[in-house]
C-alpha positions as CSV (number, residue, x, y, z in Angstrom):
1,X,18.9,-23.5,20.5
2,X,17.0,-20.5,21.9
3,X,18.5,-19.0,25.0
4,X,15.3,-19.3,26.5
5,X,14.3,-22.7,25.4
6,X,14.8,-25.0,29.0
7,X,13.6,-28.4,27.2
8,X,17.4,-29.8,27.3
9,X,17.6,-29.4,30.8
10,X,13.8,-30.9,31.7
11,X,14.8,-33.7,29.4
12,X,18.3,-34.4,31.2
13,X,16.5,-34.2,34.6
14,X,13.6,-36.8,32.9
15,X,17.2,-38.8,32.1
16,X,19.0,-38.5,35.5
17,X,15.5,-39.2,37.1
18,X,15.0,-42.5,35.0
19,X,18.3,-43.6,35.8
20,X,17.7,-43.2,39.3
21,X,15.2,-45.5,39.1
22,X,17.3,-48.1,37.3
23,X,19.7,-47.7,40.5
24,X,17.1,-48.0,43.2
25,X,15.5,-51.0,41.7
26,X,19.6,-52.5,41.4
27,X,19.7,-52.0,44.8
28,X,16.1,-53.6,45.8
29,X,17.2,-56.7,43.8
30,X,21.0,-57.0,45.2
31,X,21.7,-55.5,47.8
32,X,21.7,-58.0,51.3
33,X,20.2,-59.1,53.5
34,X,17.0,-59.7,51.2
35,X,18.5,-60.5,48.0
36,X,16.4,-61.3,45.5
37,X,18.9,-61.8,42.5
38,X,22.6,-62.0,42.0
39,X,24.1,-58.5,40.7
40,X,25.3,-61.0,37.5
41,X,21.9,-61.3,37.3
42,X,20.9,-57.8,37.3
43,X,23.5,-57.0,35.5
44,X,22.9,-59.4,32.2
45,X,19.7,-58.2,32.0
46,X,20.2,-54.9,32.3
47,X,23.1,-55.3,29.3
48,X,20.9,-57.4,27.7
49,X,17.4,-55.5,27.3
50,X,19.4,-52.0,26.7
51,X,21.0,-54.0,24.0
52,X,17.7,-55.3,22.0
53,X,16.0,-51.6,23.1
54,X,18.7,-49.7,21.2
55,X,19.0,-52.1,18.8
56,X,15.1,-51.6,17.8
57,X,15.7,-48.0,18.4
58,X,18.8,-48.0,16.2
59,X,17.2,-50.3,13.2
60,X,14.0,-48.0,13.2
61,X,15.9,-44.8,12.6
62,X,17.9,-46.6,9.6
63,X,20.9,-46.1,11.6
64,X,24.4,-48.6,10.1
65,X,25.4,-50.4,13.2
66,X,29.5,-50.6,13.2
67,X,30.8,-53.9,14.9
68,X,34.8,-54.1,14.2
69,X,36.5,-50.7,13.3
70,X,37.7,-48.9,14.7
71,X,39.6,-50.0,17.5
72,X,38.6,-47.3,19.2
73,X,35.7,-48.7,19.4
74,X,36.7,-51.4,21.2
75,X,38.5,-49.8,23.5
76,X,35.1,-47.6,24.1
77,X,33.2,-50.6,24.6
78,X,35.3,-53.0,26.6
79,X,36.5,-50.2,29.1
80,X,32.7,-49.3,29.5
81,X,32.1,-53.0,30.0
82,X,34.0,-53.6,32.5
83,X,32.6,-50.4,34.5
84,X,29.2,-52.0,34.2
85,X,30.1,-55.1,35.8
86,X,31.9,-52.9,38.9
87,X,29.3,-50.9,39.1
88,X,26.6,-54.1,39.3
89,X,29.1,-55.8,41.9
90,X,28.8,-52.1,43.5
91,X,24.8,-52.6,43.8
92,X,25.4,-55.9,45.4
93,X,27.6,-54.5,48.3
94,X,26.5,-51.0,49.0
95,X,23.6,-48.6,49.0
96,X,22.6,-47.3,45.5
97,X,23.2,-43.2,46.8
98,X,26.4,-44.0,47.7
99,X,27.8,-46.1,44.3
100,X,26.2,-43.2,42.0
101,X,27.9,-41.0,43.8
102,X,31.4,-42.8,43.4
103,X,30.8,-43.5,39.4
104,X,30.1,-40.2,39.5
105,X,33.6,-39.1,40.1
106,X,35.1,-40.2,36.5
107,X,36.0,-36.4,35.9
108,X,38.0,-36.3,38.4
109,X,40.1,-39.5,36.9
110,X,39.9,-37.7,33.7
111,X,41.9,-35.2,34.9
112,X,44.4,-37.7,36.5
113,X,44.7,-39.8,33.8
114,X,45.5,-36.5,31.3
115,X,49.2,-36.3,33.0
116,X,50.1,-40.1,32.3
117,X,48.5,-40.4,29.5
118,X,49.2,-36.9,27.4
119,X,51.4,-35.3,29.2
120,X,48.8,-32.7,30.9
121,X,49.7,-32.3,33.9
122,X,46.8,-31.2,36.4
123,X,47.1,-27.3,37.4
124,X,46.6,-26.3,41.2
125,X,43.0,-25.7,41.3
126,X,42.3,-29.0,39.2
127,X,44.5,-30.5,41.9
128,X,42.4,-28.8,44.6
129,X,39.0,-30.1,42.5
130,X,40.8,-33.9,43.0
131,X,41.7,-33.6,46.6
132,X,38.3,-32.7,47.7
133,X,36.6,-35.2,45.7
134,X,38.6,-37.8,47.7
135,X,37.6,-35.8,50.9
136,X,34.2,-36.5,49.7
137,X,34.2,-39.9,49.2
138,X,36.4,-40.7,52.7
139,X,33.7,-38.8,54.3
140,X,30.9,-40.5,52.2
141,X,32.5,-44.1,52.4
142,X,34.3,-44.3,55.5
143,X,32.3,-47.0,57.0
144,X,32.7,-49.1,54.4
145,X,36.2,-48.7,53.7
146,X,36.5,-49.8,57.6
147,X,35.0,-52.5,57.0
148,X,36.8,-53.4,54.2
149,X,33.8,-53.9,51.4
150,X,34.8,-54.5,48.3
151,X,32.2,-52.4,47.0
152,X,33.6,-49.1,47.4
153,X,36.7,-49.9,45.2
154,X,34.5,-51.5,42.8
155,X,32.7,-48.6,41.8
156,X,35.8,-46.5,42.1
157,X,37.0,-49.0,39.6
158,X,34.0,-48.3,37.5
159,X,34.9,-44.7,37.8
160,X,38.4,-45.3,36.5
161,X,36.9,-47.6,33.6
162,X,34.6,-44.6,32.6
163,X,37.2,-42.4,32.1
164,X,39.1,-44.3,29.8
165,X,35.6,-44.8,28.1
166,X,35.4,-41.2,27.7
167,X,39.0,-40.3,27.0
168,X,38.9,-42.4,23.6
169,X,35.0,-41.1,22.6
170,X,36.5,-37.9,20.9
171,X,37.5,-40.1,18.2
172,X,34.3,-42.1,17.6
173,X,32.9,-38.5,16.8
174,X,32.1,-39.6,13.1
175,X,29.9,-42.8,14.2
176,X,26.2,-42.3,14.9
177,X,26.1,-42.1,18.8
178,X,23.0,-45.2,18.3
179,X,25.3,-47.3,16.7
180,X,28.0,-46.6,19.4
181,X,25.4,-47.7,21.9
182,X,24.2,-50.7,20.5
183,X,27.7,-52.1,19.8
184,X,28.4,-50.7,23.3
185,X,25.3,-52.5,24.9
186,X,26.4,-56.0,23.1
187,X,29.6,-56.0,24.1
188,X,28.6,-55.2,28.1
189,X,26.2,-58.0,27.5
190,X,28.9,-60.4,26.8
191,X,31.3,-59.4,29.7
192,X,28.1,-59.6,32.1
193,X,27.2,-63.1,31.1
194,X,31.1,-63.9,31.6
195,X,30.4,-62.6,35.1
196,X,27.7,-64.6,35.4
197,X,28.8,-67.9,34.6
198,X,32.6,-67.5,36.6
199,X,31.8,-65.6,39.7
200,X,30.2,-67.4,42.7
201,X,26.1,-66.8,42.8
202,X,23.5,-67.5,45.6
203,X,20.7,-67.2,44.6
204,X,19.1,-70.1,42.5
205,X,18.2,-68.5,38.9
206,X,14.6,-69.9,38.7
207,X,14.2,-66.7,41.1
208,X,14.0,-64.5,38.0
209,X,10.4,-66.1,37.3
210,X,8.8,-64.6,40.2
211,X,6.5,-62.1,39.1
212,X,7.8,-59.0,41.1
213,X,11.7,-59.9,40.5
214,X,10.8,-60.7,36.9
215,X,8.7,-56.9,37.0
216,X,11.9,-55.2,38.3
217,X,14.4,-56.5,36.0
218,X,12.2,-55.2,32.7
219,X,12.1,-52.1,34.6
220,X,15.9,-51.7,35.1
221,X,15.9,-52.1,31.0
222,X,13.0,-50.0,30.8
223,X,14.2,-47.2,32.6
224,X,17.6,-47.3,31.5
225,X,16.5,-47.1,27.9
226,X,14.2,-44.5,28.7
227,X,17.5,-42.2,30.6
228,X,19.1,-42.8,27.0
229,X,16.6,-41.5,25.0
230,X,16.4,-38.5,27.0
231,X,19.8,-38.3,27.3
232,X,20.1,-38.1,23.7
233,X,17.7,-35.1,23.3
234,X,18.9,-33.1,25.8
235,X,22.7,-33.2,24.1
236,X,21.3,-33.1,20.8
237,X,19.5,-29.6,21.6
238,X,21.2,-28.4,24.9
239,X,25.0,-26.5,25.8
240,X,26.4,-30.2,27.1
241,X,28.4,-28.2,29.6
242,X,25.2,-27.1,31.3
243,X,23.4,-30.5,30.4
244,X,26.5,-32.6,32.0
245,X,26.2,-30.7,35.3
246,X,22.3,-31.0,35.0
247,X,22.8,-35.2,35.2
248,X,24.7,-34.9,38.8
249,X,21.1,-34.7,40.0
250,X,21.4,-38.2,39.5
251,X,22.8,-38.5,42.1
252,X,19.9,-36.3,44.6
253,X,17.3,-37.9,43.3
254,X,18.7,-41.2,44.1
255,X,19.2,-40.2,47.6
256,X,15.7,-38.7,48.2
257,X,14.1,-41.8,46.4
258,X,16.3,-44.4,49.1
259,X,15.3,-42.1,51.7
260,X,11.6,-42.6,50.0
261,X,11.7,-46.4,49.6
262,X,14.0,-47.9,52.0
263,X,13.3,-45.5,55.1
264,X,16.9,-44.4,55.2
265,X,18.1,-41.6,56.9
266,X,21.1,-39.5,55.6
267,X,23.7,-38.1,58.4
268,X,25.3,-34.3,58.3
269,X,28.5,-35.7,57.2
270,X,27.4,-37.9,54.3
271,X,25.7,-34.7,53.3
272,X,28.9,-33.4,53.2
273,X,31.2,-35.6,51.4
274,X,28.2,-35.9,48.5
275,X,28.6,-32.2,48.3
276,X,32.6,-32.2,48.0
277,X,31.9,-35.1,45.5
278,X,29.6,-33.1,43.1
279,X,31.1,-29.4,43.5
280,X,34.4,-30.1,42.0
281,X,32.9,-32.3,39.7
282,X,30.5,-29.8,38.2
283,X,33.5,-27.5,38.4
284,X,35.4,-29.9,36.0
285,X,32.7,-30.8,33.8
286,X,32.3,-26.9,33.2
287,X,35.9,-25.4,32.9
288,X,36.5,-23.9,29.6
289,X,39.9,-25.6,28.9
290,X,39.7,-29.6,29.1
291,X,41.4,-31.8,30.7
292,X,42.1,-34.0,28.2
293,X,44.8,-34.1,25.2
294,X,42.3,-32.3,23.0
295,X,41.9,-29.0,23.5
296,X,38.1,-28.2,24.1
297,X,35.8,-25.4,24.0
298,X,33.2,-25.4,27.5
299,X,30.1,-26.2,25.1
300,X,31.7,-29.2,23.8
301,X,31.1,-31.9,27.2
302,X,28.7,-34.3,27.0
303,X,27.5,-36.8,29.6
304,X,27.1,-41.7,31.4
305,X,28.3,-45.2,34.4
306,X,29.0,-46.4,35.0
307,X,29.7,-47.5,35.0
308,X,28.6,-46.6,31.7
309,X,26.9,-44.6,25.4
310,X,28.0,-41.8,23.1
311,X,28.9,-38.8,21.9
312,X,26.7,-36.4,20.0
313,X,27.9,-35.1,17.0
314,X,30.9,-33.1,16.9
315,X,30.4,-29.3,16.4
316,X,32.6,-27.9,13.6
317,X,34.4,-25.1,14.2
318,X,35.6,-21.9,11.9
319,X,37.7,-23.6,9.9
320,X,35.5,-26.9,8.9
321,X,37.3,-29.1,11.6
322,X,35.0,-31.1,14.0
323,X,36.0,-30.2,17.8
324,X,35.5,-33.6,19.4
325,X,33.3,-33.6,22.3
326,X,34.7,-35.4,25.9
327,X,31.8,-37.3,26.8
328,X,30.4,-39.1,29.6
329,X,29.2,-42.2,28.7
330,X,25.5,-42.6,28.2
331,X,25.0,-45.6,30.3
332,X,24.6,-44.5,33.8
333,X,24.8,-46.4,36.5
């Protein structure tokens, strides 16, 4: 790609932008006291429609969907599975700016989960990146943790369940990312309808009929589908370091949009812990020596989220080998 050439990054902001609108309409469904749907709901169609969209997408390009092997696979799909249904339950409970900005902090698990998992233990300023992401989400969430909602640990769960997503994608490097989604997209669409029919609901399902609710919902699949498709480009052509930290606008354009739709203010200090939230997350996404097992060049991180998918192909270095990418996982929440 030309130095000069800024298409990657307009398409990732066209991507974080669409996928902003997937969250604010999640949140104009969900979210009490006017609830429209249940975030099972929500969340089966959302699983659903980005399932038949990629599929399309997928069979058009003569792309060979892969359904068992390898486990890795699996272990892709079912961790990024279970983010989408904490990151739905999220919607349900708290404001759409404040669960992107949670999912949003599955670097920062990365980097925790390195130590257990491979024996990379943090260093001091990864250490320093991790403490004031926390500080950023007490300051962001501290209402809410007061009050003891469920929804804060729910998307911090989704978080955690991204990061194992992302720390197994290196090895799904010689799958087309489309058929990673797709298989991906199924399987989310399975554990949502599980969600569906074992968790409690309240609203009666005949609500989905109504023509605004029924509007929303294809535009959660829409827009999500369309934040892929961008998201795709803009790896496929752009450094994914830059493009990665490019996507954390995400996260301002959901704020300025709740601000927009729901007459929301935002306070000084929720300012504040949204900034310690996306610095050291930039700064993660950007360092030149990963954080996970694998060691990885800077250009080689790719971005959701959630809650939330797959890896471009892997660039090959001097000798022939692939370097595997650390992605985020394509589905945002």
């Amino acid at each position: 790609m030309n130095q000069s050439d800024a298409r990657p990054y307009v398409w990732m902001l066209c991507g974080s932008f669409s996928f902003a609108v997937m969250a604010v309409l999640a949140e104009y469904l969900t979210h009490r006291p006017n609830t429209f749907c249940d975030w099972q709901t929500v969340a089966v169609f959302r699983a659903a429609l980005v399932t038949v969209f990629a599929a399309v997408l997928a069979w058009h390009a003569g792309v060979r969907l892969v359904w068992f092997h390898p486990w890795r696979l699996w272990v892709r799909s079912v961790s990024g599975s279970c983010s989408m249904v904490g990151t739905f339950y999220a919607f349900g409970n708290l404001h759409a700016d404040n669960v992107v900005t949670l999912s949003n902090t599955f670097p920062l698990w990365v980097a925790l989960l390195s130590w257990p998992l491979y024996g990379q233990a943090p260093g001091w300023k990864t250490m320093i990146a991790i403490l004031a992401g926390i500080a950023g989400v007490a300051l962001v969430q501290q209402p809410h943790i007061e009050a003891g909602n469920l929804g804060v640990f729910a998307a911090l769960a989704a978080a955690l369940f991204t990061a194992i997503a992302m720390l197994g994608l290196h090895r799904l490097h010689d799958i087309d990312p489309r058929a990673v989604v797709v298989h991906f997209s199924a399987v989310a669409t399975v554990f949502c309808f599980a969600a569906f029919l074992i968790t409690p609901r309240a609203q009666p399902l005949d609500r989905v009929l109504e023509f605004g609710v029924l509007f929303r919902l294809i535009g959660i699949g829409v827009s999500a589908t369309i934040g892929q498709v961008f998201l795709t480009l803009a790896f496929g052509r752009g450094a994914p370091a830059k493009v990665s930290v490019v996507g954390l606008m995400q996260i301002v354009f959901v704020m300025v949009m709740c601000v927009w739709v729901f007459d929301r203010s935002v306070n000084a200090t929720a300012l504040f812990g949204t900034a310690l939230v996306i610095a050291p997350t930039a700064w993660l996404l950007t360092r030149p020596k990963s954080t996970s097992a694998v060691k990885l060049d800077a250009t080689s991180v790719d971005t959701p989220a959630l809650p939330h998918s797959a890896p471009p192909r892997a660039p090959e270095t001097k000798s022939g080998n692939a370097t595997p990418p650390l992605s985020t996982p394509q589905l945002r929440p």
